[in-house]
N, C-alpha and C positions, 0 to 999 in steps of 0.2 A: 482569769481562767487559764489553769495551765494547758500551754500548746504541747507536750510529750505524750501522743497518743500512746505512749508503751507505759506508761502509769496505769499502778494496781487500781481494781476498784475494790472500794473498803468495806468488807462486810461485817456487820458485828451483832451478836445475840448475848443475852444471857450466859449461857452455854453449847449445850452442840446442837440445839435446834433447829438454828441457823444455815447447820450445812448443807438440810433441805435447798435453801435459798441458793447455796452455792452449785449443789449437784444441779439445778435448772439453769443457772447462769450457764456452767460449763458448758452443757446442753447447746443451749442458745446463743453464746458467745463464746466457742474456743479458741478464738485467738488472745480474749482478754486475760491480762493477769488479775491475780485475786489476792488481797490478804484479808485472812478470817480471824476476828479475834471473839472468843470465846471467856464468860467471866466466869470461867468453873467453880475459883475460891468462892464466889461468893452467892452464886444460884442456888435455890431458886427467888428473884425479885418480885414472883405475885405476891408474896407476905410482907412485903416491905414498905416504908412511906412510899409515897411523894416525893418528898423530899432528899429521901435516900436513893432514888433510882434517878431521879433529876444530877443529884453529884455523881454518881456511879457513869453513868452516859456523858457526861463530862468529860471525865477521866479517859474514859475508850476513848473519845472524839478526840482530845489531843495527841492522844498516840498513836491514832490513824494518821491526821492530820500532816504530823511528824515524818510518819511515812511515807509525805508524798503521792495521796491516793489521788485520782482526778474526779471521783465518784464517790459517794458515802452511800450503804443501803443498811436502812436499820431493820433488821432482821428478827427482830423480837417483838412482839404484839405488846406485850408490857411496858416497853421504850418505849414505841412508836406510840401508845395510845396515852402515856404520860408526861413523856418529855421529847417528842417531835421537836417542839420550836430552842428547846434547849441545841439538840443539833446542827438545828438551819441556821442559828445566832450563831454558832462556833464555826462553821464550815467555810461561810462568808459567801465566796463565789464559786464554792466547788458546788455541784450539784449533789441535793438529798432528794432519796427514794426511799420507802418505809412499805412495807408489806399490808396496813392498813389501808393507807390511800389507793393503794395498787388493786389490793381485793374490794375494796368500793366501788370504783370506775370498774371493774371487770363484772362484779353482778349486777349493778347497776344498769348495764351495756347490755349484758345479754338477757336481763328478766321481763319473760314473756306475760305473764299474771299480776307483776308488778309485786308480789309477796313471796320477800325474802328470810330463809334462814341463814341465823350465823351461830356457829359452835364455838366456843376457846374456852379458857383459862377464866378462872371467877374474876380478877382483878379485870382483866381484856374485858370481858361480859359488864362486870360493873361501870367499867370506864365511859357505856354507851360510845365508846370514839368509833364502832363500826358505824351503827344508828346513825349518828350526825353527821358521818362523813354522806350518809348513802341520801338523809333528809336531803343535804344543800346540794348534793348532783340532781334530786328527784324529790320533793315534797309528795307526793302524790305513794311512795314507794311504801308498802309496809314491812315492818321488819321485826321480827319471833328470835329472839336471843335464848341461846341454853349454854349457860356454864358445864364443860364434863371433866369435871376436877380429876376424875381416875383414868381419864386416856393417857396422860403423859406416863404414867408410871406403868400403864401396862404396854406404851407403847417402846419405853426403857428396858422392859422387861425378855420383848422380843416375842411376846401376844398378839401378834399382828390377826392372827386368825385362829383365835381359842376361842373353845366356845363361851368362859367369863366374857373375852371382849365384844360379843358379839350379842350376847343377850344384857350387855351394859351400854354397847351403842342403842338396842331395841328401848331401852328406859329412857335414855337421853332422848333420842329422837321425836318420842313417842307426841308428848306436844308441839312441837315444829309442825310435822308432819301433818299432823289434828289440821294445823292451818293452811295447807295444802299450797303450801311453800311450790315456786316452780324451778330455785335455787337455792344451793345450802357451801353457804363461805367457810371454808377449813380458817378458823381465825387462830388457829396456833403451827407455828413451823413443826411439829410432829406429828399432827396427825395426815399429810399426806403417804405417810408409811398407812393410812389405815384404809385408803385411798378404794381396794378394791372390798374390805367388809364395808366400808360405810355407803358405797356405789349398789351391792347388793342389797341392805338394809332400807337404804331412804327410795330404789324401786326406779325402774329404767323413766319415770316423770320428774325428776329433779337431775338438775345439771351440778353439778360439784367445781366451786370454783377454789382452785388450790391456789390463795395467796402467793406462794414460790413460784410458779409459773407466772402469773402475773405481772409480778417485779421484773422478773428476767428479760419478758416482754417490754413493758415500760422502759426498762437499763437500755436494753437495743435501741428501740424508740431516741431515748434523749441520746446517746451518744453519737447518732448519725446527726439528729438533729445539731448538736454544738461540734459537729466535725472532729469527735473524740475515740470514735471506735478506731482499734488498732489494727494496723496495715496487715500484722502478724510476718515480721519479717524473719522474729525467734519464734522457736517452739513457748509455748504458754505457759507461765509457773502458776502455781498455789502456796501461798504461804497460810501456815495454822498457828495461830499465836494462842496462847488459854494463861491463866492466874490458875491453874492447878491440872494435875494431870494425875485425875483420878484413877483406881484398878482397873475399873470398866469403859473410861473412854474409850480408848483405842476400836470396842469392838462395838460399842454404840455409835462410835463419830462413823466409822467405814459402814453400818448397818444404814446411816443415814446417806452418806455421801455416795455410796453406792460404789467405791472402790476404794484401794488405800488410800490412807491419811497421809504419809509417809515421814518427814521428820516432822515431829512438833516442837515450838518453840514455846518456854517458858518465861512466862513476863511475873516480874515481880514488881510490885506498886514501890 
């Protein structure tokens, strides 16, 4: 276990989904340092094997590693619900957190009716990895899955509150809801940009539990726990690492992260 409470905690996604995860960290921990690595060249990984997101998560993992992080958070529901243990195997004894496991124990925790929604990404949806994480905390727990394949892109778009997004949240929701859900798990890092249409859509009876918040919480948690939170003796950095730095990052990643990005760093495999 490394003892340099001033080590980064390593956050890594797909691409800039992720910086949700980071903007709550900040939140929650601004003494911590952070590096974010984002896989731009090669998102989006829901169309992808198995097998390809398993090597790909690999590859981030040793270059975080490399970096000396004392923390890994996997930031992307597609990682985390396909290749989790690919991580924990690479990390050894640093500690892994994953946005899945985070938002399971957090609806899990607070569901009053016992019936849960979870929204993401068809791949996240297919993987059942919400389901089964929330089954072995609660057997007893029921759980209403909807894939909403067109939020990422309207939420890239900067649709946060147009009326497409909003009569597209009403279709998705529309069976969740049927089942009178008493929480609804945000299972992909962008849709808490959509945070206050889908808060008015799903109706002041459902809690909304935002994966990024969650982890952040958990982060806190384990670092006190292993005596790893930092003293904050410097001002706190962020480091952004990405495999492409697309025309629209910049104004997508700061939409996300909710201030400048400021230098980014370009990694090449």
């Amino acid at each position: 276990m490394p003892a340099d409470r001033s080590l980064p905690i390593g956050v890594f996604d797909s691409g800039v989904g992720g910086l949700t995860v980071v903007r709550a960290l900040m939140e929650r921990l601004p003494l911590e340092n952070i590096v974010y690595f984002g896989d731009t060249a090669r998102v989006p990984y829901g169309i992808k094997s198995v097998a390809t997101i398993g090597h790909y998560t690999e590859q981030i993992t040793d270059f975080l590693m490399a970096r000396g992080v004392k923390m890994l958070i996997v930031a992307c529901n597609t990682m985390a619900a396909v290749a989790g243990d690919v991580v924990r195997k690479k990390a050894g004894d640093v500690p892994v957190l994953d946005v899945i496991d985070a938002g399971a124990q957090a609806a899990v925790a607070g569901s009053t009716g016992r019936a849960i929604g979870v929204i993401g990404t068809p791949t996240t949806i297919n993987s059942n990895a919400y389901a089964r994480r929330m089954h072995a905390l609660d057997p007893s727990v029921r759980v209403y899955s909807q894939a909403c394949p067109l939020f990422v892109p309207l939420v890239e778009e900067g649709w946060l509150d147009h009326p497409v997004t909003r009569m597209t949240a009403l279709e998705y929701l529309k069976p969740v809801l049927a089942e009178h859900v008493d929480s609804l798990v945000l299972g992909c890092t962008h849709y808490p940009l959509l945070k206050p249409l889908l808060m008015d859509v799903a109706g002041p009876g459902v809690r909304l539990v935002d994966s990024a918040i969650t982890v952040a919480e958990q982060a806190a948690q384990t670092l006190v726990r292993l005596k790893l939170a930092n003293a904050g003796e410097q001002h706190s950095s962020a480091q952004f690492c990405v495999t492409d730095i697309p025309l629209r990052f910049q104004t997508i990643g700061e939409r996300f992260l909710g201030r400048s990005l400021g230098q980014i760093e370009r990694i090449e495999w």
